[in-house]
N, C-alpha and C positions, 0 to 999 in steps of 0.2 A: 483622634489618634492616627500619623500616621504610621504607614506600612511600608514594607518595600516589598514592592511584587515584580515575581519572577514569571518567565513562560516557560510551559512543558513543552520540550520539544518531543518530534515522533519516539525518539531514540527513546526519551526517558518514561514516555506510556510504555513502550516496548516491553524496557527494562523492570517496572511497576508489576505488568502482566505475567511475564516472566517469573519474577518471584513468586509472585500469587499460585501460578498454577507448581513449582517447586514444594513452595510448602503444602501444596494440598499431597500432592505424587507421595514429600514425605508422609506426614497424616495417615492417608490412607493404607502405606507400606505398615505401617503402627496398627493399623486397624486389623488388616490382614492375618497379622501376627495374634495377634488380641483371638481372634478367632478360635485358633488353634488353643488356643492358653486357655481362655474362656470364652465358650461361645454364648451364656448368659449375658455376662458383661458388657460382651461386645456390644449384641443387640440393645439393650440400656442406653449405653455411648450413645449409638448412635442413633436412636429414637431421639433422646434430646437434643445433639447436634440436627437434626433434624427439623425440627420444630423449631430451633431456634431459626434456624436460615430462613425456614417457610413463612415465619413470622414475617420477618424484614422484607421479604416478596410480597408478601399477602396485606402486609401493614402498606407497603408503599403503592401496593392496587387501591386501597382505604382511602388513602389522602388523596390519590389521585382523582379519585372519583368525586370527595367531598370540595376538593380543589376547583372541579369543573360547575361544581353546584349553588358556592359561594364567591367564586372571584376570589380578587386580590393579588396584589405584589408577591407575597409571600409565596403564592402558588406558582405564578409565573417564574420565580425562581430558582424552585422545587422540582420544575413538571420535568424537565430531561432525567433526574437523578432519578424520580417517582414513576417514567416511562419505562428507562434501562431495569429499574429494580423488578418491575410488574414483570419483564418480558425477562427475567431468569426463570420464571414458573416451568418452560416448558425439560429447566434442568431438572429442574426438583421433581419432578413427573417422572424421571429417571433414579434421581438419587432414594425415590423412595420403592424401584425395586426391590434392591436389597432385602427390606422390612418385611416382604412378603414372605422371605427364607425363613423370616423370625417368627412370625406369630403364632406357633405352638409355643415358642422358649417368654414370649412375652407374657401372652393371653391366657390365662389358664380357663377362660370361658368355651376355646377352641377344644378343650378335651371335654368329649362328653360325662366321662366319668365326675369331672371337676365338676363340670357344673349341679350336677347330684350332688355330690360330697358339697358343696356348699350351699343347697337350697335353695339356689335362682328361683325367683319365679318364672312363669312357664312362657309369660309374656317377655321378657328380659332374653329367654333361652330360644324363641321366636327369634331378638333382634336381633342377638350376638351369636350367628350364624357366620361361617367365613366366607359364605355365596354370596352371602346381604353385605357382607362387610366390605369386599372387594369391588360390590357393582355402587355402594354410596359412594367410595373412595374415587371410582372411575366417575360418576356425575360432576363428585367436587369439583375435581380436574378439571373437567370440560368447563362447568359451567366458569372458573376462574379463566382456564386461557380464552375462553371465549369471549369475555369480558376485556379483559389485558390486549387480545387480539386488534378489535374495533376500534379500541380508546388510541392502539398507538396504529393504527391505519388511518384514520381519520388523522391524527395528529401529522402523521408525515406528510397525506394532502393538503392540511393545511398550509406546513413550511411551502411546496412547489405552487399552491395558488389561491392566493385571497380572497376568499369567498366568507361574509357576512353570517352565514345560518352554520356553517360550522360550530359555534358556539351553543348554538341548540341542540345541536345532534348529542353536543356532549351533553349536554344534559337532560335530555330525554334516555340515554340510555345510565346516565350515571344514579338517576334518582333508583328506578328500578334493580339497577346494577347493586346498588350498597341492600336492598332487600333482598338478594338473591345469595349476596356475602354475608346476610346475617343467619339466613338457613342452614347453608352450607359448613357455615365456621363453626355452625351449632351440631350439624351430625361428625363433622371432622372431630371436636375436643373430644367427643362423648365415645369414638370411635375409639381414636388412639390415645387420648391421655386414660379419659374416666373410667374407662371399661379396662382399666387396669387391676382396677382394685369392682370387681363386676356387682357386689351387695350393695356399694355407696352408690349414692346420688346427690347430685343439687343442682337447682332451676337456676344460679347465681353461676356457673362453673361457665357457661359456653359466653356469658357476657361478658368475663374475666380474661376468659381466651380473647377475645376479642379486641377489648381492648389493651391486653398486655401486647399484641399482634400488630396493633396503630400505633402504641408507642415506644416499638421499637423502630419502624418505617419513618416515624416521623424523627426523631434520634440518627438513625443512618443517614438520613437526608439530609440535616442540618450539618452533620458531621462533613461530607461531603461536599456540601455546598461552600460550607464556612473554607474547605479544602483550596477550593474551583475559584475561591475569591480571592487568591492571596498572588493569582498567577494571571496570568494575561490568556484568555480576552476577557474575564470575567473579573478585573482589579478594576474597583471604583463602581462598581454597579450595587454590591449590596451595601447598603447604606446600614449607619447605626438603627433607623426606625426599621428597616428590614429583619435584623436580627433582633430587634426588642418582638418584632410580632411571630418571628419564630420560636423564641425564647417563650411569649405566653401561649404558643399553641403546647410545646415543651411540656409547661408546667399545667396545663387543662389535661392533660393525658393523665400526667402521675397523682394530679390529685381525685380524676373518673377509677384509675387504677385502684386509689388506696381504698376510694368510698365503696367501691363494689368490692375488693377484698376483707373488710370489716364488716359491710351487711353480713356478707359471708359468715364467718367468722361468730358474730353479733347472733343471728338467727340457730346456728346449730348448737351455740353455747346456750342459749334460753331454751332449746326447745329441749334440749339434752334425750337425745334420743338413741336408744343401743345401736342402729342402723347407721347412723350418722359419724357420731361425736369417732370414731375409730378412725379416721380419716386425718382428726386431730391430731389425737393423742401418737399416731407413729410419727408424725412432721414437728411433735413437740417433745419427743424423748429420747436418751439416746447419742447424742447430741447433736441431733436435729434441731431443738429448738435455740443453737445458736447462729445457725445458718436462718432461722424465724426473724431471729433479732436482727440479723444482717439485714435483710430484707426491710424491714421497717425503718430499721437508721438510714438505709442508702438508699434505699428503690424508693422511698418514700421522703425522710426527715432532713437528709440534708439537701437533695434536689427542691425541695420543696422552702426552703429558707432561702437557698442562691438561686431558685429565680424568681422569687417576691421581691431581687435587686436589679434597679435598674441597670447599674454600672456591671453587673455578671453578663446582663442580658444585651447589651451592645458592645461588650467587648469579644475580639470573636475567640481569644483563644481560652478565656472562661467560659463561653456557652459550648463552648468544642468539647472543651474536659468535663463539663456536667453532660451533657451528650452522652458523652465515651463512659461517663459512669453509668449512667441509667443503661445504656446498651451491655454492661459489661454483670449487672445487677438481673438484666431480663434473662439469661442465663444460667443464672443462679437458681432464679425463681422458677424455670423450668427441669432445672436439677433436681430441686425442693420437693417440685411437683410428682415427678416420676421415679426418680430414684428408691423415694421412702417407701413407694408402693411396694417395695420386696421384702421377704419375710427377712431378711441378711442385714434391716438395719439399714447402719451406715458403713455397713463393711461396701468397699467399692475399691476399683483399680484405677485411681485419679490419673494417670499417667494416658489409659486408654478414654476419661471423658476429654481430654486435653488432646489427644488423638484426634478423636472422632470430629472434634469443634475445629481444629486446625485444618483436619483433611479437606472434610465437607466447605469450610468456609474459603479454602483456597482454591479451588474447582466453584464455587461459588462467585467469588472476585474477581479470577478469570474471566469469567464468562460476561458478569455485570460488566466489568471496565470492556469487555468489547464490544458488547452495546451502546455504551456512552458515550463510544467516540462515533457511532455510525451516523449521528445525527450534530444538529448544531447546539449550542448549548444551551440557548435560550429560543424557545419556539417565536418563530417567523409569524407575522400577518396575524397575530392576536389582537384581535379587536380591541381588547383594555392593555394592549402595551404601554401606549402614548402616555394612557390617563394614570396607572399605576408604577411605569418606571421613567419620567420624562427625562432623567439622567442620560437617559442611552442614548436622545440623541445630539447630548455632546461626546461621547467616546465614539461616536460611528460607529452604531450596531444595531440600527434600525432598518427595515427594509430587509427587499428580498432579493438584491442581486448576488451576482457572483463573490463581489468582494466581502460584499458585510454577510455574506454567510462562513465564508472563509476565516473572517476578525470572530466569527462565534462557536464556528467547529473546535472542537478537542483534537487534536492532530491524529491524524488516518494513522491507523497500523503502515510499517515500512514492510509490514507479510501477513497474511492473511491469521485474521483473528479468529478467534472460535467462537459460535454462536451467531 
């Protein structure tokens, strides 16, 4: 199939960036107002805008790590998108003061009377402490950007100097790194999503975060990528087999997603337990349970039929729009997630989640696309460049000098970028 590819000049990253941080300014003025209007609501909004962005950050630390552990084309394609995305974390570190304002309007486990009036156990009223709450919250942190930090220090030494054992480094710290991500991602769900509704539980909940989390990162990224391919210096590098092995990493996500969202599902229906099965029954009445349905038809049944096709999966502007659906689905699903948890139903101020998702993710965009261009787009002096993209070097964009770093940079801001 051919393409006709264009190059981004400075002017038009500018212009890009620009917009991005516009709509957020808007958004946020929306949120502002929200506040005032409803300060329940608000905080709702933007707990899910939230989580949703922190996904895509924390999804793309995931791949990046597992990227360093097994190789491949794919990764080497990924890794600037997957770098830029990890290294918003230190925004989100920010964007989730706010939420501190909230946790009385959120948590009802934060009043003490509440947690009597609903018979917490004593070990539960132990965890869901706001001292305990605030010092897990600060470890997550650390321990991600401290992760995020190394992966893209080491990565920049690499592009200035070719050295062999860099490929080890990553992966000495990435194997331990993805266990330290699965701790963490396991006190984060249980923090802010679970402990919303403080009686429920389930051992299946922080594995669901987790990967709902990967496959959003890896959807942003192919999104992206498929972008960065259609324009110069990155027109003619990703090849159809490229994007078939993006496409089934794609489709490994949502069908890990749906298996652990039905054990789910499977295990509390057999076990039918008063503790439990309520968790349900609010995400299935109401009409919630047609936002259930959405969920299974798109985040699940048709991603899952276009990309068991070949021809979806190498073409790029079908694997872009299944992307852009599952990304636009994990959303949803985090709507699903935390919304229901209010006694109000599906009563909600859609105007204010549409807010919250635009602000947040515009001040988000911003940030990422000025990371992306501070680096080259394809990492420099990768030991398995040659042997996984030997394309590159008929386009001239191998090697580490001045010029073929220049044919792989994203054009430099024409003023100083943010982040």
């Amino acid at each position: 199939m051919s393409t006709v590819s264009s190059s981004v000049t400075s002017q038009e990253w500018d212009r890009v960036q620009r917009k991005a941080l516009i709509a957020g300014a808007a958004g946020l003025v929306l949120c502002v107002a929200g506040v005032l209007l409803s300060p329940e609501h608000f905080f709702r909004s933007y707990l899910v805008a939230f989580n949703f962005w922190l996904g895509i950050s924390l999804g793309c630390l995931v791949i990046l790590m597992v990227q360093h552990l097994t190789g491949g084309a794919w990764g080497i394609l990924l890794r600037r998108v997957l770098e830029a995305g990890a290294r918003t974390l230190f925004l989100l570190v920010l964007l989730f003061l706010p939420l501190l304002a909230g946790l009385n309007v959120l948590y009802g486990w934060t009043h003490s009377e509440m947690a009597m009036r609903e018979s917490i156990p004593e070990f539960k009223r132990f965890y869901l402490s706001v001292p305990f709450f605030l010092a897990r919250a600060a470890i997550c942190f650390a321990c991600w950007l401290a992760l995020s930090y190394f992966l893209n220090k080491w990565s920049a030494e690499q592009d200035a100097e070719a050295r062999p054992d860099r490929a080890r480094r990553f992966r000495l710290l990435s194997a331990p790194g993805l266990v330290v991500y699965g701790l963490t991602i396991t006190f984060a769900s249980i923090d802010w999503v679970m402990s919303l509704e403080p009686r429920w539980f389930s051992t299946i909940y922080p594995v669901m975060f987790a990967v709902g989390q990967a496959l959003e990162g890896t959807a942003f990224a192919v999104i992206v990528a498929i972008f960065l391919a259609s324009r110069q210096p990155m027109a003619g590098v990703i090849q159809p087999t490229h994007r078939r092995d993006l496409g089934n990493l794609l489709l490994m996500f949502v069908m890990f997603w749906a298996y652990m969202s039905f054990s789910q599902f499977l295990l509390i229906w057999a076990e039918n337990l008063p503790e439990e099965i309520p968790w349900y029954l609010r995400r299935t009445r109401d009409g919630w349970q047609w936002i259930a349905m959405l969920l299974i038809l798109f985040q699940f049944g048709l991603p899952f039929l276009l990309l068991l096709c070949r021809d979806v999966k190498e073409n790029p502007r079908r694997l872009a729009a299944v992307a852009g659906l599952i990304l636009v689905l994990r959303f949803v699903d985090l709507f699903w997630w935390i919304e229901a948890a209010f006694a109000d139903g599906i009563s909600f101020y859609w105007l204010l989640d549409i807010a919250a998702l635009v602000g947040l993710g515009g001040i988000w965009l911003w940030w990422f696309l000025g990371q992306l261009r501070k680096r080259p787009i394809l990492p420099l002096h990768d030991p398995y460049q040659s042997e996984y993209l030997p394309e590159l070097s008929v386009v001239g964009c191998v090697g580490g000098s001045s010029a073929n770093v220049e044919k792989l940079a994203v054009p430099p801001p024409t003023h100083p970028a943010g982040g």
